[in-house]
DSSP file (Angstrom, degrees, kcal/mol; ACC not computed):
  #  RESIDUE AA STRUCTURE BP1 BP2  ACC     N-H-->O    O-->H-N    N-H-->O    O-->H-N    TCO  KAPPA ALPHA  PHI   PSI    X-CA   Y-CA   Z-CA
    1    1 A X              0   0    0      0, 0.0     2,-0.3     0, 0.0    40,-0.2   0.000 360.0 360.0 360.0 164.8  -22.1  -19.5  -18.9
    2    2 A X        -     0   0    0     36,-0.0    38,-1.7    39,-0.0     2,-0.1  -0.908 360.0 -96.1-163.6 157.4  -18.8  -21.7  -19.6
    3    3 A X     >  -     0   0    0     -2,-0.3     4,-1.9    36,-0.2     5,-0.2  -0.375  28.2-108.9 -80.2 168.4  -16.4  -23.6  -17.3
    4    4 A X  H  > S+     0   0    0     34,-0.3     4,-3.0     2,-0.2     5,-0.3   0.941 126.9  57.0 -61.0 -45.8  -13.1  -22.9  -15.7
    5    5 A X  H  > S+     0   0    0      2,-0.2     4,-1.8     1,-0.1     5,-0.2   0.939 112.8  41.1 -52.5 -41.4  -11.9  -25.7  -18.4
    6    6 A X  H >> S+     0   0    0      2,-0.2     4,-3.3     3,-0.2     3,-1.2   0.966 114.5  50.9 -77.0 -56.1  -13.5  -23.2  -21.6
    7    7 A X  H 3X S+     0   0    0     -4,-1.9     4,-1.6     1,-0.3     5,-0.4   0.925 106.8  54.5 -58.1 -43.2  -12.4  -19.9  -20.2
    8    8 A X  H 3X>S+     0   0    0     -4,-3.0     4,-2.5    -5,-0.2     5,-0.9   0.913 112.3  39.5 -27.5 -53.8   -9.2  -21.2  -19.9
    9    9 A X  H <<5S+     0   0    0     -4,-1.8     3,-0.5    -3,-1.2    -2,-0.2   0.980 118.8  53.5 -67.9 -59.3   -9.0  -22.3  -23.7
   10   10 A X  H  <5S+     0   0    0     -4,-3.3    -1,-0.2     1,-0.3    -2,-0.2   0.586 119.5  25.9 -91.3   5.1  -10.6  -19.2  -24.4
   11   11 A X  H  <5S-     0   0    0     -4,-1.6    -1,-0.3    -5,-0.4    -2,-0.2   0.635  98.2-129.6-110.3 -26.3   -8.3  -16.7  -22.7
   12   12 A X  T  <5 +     0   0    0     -4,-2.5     2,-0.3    -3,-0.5    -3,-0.2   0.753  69.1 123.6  73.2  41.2   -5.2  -19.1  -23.0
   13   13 A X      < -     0   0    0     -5,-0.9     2,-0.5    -6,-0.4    -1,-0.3  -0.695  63.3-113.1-109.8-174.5   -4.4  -18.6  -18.9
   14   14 A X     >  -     0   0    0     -2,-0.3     4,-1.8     1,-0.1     3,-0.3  -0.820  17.2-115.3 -97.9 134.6   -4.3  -21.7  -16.8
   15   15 A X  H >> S+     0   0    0     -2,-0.5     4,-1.9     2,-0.2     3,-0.9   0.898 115.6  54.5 -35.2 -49.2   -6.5  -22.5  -14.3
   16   16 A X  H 3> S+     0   0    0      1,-0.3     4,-1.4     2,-0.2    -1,-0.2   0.894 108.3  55.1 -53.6 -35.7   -4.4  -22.4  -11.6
   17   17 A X  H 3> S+     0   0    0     -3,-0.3     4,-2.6     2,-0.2    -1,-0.3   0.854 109.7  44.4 -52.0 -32.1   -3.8  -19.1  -12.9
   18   18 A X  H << S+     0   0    0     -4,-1.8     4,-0.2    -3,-0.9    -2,-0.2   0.773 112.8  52.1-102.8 -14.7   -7.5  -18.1  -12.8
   19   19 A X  H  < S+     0   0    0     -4,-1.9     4,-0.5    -5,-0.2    -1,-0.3   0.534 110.5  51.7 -48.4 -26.5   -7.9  -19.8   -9.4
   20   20 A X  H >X S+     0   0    0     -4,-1.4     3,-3.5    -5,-0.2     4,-0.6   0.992 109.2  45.9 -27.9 -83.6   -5.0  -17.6   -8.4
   21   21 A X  H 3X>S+     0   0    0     -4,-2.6     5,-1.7     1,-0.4     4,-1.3   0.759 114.7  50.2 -66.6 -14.4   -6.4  -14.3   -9.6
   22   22 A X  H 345S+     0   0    0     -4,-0.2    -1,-0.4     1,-0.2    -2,-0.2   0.875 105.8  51.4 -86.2  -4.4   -9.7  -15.2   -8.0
   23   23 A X  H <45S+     0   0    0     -3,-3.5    -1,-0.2    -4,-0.5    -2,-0.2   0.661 114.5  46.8 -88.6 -19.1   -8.2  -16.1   -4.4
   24   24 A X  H  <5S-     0   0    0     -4,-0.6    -1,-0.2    -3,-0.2    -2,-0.2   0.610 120.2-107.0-127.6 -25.3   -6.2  -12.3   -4.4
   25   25 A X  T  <5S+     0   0    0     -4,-1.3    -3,-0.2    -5,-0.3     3,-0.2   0.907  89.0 120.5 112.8  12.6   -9.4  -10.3   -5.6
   26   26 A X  S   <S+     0   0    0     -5,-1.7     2,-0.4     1,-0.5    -4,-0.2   0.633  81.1  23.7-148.9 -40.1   -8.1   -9.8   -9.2
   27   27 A X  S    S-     0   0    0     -6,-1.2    -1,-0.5    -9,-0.1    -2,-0.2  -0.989  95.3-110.4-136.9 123.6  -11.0  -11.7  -10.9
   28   28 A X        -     0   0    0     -2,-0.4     2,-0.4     1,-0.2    -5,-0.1  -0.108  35.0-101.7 -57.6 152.1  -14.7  -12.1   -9.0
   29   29 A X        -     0   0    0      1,-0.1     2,-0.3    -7,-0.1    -1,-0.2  -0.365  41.8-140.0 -83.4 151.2  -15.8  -14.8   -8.0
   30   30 A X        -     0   0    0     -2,-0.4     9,-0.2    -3,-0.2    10,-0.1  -0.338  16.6 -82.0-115.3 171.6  -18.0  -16.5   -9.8
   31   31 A X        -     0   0    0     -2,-0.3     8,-2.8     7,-0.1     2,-0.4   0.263  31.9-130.3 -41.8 164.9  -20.9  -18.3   -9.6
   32   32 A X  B     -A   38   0A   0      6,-0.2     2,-0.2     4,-0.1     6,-0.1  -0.819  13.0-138.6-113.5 157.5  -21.6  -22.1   -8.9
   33   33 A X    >   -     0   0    0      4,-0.6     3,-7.8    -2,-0.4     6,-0.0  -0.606  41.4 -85.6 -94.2 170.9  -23.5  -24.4  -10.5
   34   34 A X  T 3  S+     0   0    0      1,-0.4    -2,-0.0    -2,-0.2    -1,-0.0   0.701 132.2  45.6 -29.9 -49.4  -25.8  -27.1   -9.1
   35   35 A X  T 3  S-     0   0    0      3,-0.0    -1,-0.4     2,-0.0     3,-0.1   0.205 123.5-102.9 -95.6  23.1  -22.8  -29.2   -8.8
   36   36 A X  S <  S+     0   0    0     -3,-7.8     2,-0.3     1,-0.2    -2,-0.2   0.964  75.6 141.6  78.7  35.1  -20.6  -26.8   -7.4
   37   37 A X        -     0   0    0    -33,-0.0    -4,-0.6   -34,-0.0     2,-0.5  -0.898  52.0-101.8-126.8 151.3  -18.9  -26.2  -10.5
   38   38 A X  B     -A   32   0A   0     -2,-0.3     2,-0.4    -6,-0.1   -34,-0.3  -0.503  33.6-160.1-107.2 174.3  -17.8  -23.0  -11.6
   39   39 A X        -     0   0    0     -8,-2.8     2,-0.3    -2,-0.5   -36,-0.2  -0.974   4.3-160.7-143.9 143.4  -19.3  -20.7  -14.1
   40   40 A X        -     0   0    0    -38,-1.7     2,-0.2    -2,-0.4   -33,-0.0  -0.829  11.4-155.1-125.8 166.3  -18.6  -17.9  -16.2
   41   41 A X    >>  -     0   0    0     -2,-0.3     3,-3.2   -40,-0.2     2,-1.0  -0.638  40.3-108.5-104.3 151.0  -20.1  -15.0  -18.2
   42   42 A X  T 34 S+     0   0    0      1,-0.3    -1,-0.1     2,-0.2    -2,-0.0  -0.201 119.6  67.6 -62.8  34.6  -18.3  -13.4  -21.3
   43   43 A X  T 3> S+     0   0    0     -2,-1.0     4,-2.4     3,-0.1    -1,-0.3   0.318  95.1  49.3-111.1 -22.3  -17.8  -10.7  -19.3
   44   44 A X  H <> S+     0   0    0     -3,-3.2     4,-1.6     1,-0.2    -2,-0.2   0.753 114.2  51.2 -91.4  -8.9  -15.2  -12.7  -16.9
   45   45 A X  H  X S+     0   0    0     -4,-0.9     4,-1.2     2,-0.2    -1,-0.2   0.665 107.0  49.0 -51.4 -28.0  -13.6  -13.7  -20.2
   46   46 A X  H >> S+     0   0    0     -5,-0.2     4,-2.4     2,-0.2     3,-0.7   0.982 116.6  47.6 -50.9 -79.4  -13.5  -10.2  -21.2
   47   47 A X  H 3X S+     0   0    0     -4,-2.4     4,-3.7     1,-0.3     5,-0.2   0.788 114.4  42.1 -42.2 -61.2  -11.9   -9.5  -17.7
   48   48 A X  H 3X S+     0   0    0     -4,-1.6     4,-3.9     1,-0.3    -1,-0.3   0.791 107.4  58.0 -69.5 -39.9   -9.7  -11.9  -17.7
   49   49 A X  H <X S+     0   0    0     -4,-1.2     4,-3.2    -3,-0.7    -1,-0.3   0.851 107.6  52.2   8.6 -80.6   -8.5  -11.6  -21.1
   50   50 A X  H  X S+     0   0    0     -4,-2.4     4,-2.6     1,-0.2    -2,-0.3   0.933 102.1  52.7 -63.8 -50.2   -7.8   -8.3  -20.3
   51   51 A X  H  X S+     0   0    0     -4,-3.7     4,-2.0    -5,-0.2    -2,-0.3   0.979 105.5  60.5 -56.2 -46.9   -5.7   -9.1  -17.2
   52   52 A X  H  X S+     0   0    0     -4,-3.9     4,-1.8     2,-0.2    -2,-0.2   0.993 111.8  44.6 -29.9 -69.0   -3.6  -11.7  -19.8
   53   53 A X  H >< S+     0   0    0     -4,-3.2     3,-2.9     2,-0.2     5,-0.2   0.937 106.6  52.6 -16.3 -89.9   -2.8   -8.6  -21.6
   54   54 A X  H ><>S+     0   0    0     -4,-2.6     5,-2.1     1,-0.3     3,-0.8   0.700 113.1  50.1 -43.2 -55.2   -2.0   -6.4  -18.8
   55   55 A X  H ><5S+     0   0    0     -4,-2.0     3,-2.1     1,-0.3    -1,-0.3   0.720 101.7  55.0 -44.6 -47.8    0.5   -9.1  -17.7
   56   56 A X  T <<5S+     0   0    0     -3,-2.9    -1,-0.3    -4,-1.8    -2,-0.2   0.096 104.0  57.1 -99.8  34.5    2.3   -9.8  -20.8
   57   57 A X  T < 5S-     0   0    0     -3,-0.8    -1,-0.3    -5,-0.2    -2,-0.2   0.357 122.0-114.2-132.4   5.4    3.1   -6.1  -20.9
   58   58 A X  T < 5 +     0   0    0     -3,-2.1    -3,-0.3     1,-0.2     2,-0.2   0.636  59.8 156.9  80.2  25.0    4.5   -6.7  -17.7
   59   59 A X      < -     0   0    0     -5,-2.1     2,-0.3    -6,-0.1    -1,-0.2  -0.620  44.0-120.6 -86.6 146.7    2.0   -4.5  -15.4
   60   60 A X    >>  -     0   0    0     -2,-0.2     3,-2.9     1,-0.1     4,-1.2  -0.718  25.7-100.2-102.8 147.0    2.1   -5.8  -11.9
   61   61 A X  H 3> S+     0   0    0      1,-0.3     4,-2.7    -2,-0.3     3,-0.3   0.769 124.6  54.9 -27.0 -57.3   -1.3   -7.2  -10.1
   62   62 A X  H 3> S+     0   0    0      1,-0.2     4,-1.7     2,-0.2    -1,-0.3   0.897 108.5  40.9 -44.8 -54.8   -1.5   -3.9   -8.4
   63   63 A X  H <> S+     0   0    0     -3,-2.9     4,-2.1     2,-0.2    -1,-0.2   0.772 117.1  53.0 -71.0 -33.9   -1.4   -1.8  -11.5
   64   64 A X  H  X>S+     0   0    0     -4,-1.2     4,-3.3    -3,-0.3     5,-0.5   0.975 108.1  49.0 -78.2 -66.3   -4.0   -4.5  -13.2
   65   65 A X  H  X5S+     0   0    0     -4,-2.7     4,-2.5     2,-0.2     5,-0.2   0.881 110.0  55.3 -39.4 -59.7   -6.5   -4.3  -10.3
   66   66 A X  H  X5S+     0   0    0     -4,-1.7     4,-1.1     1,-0.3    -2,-0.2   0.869 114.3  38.0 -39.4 -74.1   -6.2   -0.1  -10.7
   67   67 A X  H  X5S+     0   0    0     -4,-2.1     4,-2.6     1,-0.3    -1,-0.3   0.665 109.2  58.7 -79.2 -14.2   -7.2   -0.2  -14.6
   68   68 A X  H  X5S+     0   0    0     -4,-3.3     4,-0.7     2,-0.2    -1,-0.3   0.948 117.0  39.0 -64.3 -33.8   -9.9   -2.9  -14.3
   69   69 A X  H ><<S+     0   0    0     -4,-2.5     3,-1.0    -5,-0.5    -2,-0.2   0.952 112.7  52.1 -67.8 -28.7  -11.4   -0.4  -11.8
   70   70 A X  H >< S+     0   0    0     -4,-1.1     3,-1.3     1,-0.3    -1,-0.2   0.905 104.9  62.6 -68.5 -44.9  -10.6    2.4  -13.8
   71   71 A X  H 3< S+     0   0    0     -4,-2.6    -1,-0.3     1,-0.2     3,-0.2   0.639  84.8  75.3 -52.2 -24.7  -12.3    0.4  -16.7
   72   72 A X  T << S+     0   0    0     -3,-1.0    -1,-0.2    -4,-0.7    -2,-0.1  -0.080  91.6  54.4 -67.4  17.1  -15.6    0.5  -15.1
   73   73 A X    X   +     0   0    0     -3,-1.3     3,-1.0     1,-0.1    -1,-0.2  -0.515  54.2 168.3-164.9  87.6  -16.3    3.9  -15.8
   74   74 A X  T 3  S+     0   0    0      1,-0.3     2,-1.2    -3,-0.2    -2,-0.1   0.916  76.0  65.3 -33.7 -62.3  -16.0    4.9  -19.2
   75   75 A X  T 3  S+     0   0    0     -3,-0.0    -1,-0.3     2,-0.0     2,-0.2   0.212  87.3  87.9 -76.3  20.4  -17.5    7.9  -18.9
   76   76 A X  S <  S-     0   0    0     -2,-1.2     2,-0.1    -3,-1.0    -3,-0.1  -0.512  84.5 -88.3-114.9-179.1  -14.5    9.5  -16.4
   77   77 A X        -     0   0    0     -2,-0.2    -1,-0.1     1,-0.1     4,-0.1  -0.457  34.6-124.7-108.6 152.9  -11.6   11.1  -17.5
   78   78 A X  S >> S+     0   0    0      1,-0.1     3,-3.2     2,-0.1     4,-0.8   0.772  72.1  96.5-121.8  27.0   -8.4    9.3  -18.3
   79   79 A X  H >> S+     0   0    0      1,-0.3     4,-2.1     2,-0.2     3,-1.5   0.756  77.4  57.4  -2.1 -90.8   -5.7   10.5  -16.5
   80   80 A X  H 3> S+     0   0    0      1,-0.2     4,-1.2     2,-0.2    -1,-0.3   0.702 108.4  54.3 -26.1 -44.2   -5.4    8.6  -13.9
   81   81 A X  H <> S+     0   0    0     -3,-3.2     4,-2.1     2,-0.2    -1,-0.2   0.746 109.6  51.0 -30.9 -63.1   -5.1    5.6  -16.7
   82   82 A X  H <X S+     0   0    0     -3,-1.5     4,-1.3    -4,-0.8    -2,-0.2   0.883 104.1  57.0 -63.1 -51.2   -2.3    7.5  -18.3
   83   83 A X  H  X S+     0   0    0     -4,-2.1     4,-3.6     2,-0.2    -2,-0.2   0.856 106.0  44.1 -17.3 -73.7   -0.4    8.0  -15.2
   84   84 A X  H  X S+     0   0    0     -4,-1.2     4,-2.4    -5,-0.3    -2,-0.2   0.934 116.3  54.1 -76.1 -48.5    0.1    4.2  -14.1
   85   85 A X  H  X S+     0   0    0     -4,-2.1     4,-1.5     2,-0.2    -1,-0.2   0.806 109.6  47.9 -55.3 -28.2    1.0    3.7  -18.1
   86   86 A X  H  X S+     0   0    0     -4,-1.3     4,-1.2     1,-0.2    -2,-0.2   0.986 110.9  48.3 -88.6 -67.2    3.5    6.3  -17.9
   87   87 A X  H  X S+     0   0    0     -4,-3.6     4,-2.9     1,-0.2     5,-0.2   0.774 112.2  48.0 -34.8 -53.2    5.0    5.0  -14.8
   88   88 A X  H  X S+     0   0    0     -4,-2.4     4,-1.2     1,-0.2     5,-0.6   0.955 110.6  52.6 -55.7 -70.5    5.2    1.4  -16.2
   89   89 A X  H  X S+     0   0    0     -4,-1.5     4,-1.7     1,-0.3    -1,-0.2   0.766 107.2  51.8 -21.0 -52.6    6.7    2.8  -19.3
   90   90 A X  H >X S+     0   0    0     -4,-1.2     3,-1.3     2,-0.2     4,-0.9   0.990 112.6  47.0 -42.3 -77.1    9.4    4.7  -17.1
   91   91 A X  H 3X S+     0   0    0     -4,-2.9     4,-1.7     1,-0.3    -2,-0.2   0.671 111.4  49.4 -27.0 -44.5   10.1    1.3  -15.3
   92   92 A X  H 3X S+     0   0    0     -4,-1.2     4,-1.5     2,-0.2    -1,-0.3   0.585 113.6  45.4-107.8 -33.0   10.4   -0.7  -18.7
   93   93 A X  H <X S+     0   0    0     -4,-1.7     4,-1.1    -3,-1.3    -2,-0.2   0.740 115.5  49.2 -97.2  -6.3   12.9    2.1  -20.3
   94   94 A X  H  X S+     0   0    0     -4,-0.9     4,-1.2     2,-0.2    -2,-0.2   0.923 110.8  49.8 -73.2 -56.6   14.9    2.0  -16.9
   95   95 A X  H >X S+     0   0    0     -4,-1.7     3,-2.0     2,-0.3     4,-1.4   0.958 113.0  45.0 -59.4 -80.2   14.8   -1.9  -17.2
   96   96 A X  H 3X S+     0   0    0     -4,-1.5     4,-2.8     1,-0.4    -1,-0.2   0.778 110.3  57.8 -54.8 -40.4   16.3   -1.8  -21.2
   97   97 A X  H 3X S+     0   0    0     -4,-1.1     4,-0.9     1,-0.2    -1,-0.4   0.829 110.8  39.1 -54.0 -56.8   18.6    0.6  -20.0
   98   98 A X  H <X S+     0   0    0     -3,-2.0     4,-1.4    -4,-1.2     3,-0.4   0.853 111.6  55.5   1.5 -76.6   19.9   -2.0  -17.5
   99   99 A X  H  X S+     0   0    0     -4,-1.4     4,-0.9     1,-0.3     5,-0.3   0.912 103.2  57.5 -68.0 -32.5   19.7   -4.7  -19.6
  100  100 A X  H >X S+     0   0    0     -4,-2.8     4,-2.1    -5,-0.3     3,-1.1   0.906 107.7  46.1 -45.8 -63.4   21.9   -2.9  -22.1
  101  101 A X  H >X S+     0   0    0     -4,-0.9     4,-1.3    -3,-0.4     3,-0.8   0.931 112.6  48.9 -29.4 -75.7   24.7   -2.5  -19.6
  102  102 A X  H 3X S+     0   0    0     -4,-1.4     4,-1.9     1,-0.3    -1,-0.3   0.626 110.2  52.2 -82.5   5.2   24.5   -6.0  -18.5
  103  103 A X  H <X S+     0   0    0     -3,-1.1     4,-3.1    -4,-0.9    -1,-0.3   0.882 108.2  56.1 -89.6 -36.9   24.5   -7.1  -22.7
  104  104 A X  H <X S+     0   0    0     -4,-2.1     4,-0.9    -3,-0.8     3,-0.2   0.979 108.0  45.2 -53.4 -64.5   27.8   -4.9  -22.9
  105  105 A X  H >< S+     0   0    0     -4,-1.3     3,-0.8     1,-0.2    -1,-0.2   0.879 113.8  53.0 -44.9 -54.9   29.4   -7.0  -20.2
  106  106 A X  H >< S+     0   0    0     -4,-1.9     3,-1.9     1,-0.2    -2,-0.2   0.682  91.0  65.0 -22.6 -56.9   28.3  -10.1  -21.7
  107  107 A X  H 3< S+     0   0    0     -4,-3.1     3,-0.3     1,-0.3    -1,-0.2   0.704  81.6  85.1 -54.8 -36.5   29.4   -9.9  -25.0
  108  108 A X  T X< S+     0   0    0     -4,-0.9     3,-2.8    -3,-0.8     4,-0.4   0.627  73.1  72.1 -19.7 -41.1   32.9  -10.0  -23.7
  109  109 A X  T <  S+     0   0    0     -3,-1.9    -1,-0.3     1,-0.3    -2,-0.1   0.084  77.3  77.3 -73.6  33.0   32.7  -13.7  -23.6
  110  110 A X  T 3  S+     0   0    0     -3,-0.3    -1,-0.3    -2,-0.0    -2,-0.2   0.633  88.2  69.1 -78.0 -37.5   32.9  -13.3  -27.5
  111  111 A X  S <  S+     0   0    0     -3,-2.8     2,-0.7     2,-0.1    -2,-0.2   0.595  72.5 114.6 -85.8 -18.8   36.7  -12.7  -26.4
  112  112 A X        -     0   0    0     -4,-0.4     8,-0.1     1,-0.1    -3,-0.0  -0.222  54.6-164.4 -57.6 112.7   37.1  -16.0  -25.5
  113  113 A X        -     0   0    0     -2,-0.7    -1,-0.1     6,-0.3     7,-0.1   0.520  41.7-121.0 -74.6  -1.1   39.6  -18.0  -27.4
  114  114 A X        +     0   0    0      2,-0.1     3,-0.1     5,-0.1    -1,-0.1   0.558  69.8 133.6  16.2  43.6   38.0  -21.6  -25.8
  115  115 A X  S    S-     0   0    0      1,-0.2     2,-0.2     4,-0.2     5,-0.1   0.914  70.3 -65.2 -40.8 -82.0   41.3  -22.5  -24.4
  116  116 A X    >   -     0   0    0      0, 0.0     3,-2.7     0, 0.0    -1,-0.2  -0.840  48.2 -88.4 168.4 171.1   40.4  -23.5  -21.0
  117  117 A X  T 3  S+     0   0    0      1,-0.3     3,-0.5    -2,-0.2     6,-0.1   0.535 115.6  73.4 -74.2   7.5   39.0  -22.0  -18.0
  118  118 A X  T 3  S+     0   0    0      1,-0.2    -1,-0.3     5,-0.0     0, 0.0   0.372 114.4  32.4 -98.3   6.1   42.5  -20.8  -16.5
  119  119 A X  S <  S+     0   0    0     -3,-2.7     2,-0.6     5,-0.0    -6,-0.3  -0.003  84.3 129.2-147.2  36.7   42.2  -18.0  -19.7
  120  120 A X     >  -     0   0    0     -3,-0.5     4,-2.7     1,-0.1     5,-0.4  -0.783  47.1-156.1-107.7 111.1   38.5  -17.5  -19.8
  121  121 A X  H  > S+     0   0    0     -2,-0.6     4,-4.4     1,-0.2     5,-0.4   0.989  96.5  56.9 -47.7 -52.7   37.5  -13.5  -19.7
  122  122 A X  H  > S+     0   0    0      1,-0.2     4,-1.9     2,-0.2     5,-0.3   0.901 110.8  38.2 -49.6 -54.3   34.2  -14.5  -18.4
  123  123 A X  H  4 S+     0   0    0      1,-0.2     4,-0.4     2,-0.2    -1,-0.2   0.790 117.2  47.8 -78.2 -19.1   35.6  -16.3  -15.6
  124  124 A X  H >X S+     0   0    0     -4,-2.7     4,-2.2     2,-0.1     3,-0.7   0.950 116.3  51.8 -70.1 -38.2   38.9  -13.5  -14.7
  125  125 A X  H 3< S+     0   0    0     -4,-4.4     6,-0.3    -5,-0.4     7,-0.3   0.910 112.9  41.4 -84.3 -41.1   36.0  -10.6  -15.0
  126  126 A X  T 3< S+     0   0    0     -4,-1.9    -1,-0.3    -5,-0.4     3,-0.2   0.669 117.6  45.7 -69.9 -15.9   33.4  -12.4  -12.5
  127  127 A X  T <4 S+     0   0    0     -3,-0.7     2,-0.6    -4,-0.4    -2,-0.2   0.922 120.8  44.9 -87.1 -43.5   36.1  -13.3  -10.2
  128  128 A X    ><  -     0   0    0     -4,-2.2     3,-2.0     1,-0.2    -1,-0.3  -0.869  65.6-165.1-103.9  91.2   37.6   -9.3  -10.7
  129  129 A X  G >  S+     0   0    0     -2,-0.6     3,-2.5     1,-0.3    -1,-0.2   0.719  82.5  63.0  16.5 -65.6   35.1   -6.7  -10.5
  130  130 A X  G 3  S+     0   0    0      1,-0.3    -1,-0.3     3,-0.1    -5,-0.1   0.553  82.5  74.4 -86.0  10.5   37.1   -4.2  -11.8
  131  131 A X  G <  S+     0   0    0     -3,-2.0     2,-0.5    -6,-0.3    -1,-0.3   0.399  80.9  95.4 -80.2  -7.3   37.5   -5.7  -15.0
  132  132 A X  S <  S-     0   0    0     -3,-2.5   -27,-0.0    -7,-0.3    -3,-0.0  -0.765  77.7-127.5 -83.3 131.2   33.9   -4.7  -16.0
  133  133 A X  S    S+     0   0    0     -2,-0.5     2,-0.4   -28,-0.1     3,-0.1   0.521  91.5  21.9 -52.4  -2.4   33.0   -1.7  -17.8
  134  134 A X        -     0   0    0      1,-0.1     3,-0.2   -33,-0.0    -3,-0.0  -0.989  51.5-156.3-165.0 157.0   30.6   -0.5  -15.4
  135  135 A X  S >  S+     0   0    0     -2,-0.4     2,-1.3     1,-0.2     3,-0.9   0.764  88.3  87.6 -99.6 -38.9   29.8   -1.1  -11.3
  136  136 A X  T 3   +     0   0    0      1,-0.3     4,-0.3     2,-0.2    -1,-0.2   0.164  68.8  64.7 -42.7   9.7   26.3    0.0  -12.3
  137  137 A X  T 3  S+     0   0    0     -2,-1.3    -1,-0.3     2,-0.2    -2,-0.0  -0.151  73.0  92.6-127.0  38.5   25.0   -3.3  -13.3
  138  138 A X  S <  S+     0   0    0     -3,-0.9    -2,-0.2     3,-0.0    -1,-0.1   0.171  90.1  51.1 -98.8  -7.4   25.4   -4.5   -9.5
  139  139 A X  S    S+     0   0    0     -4,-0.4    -2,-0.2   -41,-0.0    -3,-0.1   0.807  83.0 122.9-104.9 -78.8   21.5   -3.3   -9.4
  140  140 A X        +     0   0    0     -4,-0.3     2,-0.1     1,-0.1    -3,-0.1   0.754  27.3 168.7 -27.7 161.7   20.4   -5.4  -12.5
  141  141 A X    >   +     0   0    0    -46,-0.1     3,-0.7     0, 0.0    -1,-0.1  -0.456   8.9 177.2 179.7  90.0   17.9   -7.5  -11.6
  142  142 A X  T 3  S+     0   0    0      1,-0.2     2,-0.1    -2,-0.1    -2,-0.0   0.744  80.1  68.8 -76.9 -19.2   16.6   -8.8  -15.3
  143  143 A X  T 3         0   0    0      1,-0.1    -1,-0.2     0, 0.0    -3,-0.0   0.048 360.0 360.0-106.0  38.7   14.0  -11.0  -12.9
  144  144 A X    <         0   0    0     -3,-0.7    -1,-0.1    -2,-0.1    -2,-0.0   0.252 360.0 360.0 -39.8 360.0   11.5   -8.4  -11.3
């Protein structure tokens, strides 16, 4: 059994993070010690571990909760598994797709001669709408 301080070091999340995931359900809670301290098994390093992962591949708590359950039975088919991955995947080529648009708009400020701001592309394009190549990036939202 190990502290919140070693499973921290040894998954590289924060504590606060791993007090987080345990307040929402996301990681059990775990046992106390004698003094009220808490303790964990190399399986809630496993777990957690795996939720680190899950995270930096951008799967949202909801989707993370799904496949740790889904993980708890090897021996089932994995479909269901496959599913939520394709979905993210969907999300994530939607997203680049998006981001693309908004890099195209960007780049424009290359055009900038650094004159002053009374001849700045960047600033006539944000002030005029219709000087952007596309309305579609009025959805963007790079910060999900």
């Amino acid at each position: 059994m190990i502290s919140i301080g070693s499973l921290s070091k040894n998954t590289g999340v924060h504590v606060s993070t791993i007090r987080y995931y345990e307040k929402i359900g996301l990681l059990k809670t775990p046992e106390r010690s004698q003094g009220q301290q808490r303790r964990y098994s190399l399986k809630d390093v496993k777990d957690l571990s795996f939720i680190r992962h899950s995270r930096e591949l951008g799967f949202s708590i909801d989707n993370i909760r799904q496949l740790l359950a889904l993980s708890k039975h090897p021996e089932k088919p994995c479909h269901n598994i496959h599913s939520i991955a394709e979905q993210h995947l969907n999300k994530v080529r939607e997203l680049i797709k998006q981001l693309q648009t908004l890099e195209r708009e960007l780049q424009h400020v290359d055009t900038c001669q650094k004159l002053n701001v009374a001849h700045c592309p960047m600033i006539e394009k944000l002030f005029d709408h219709s000087l952007c190549l596309s309305d579609t990036h009025e959805k963007i939202n790079p910060h999900p």
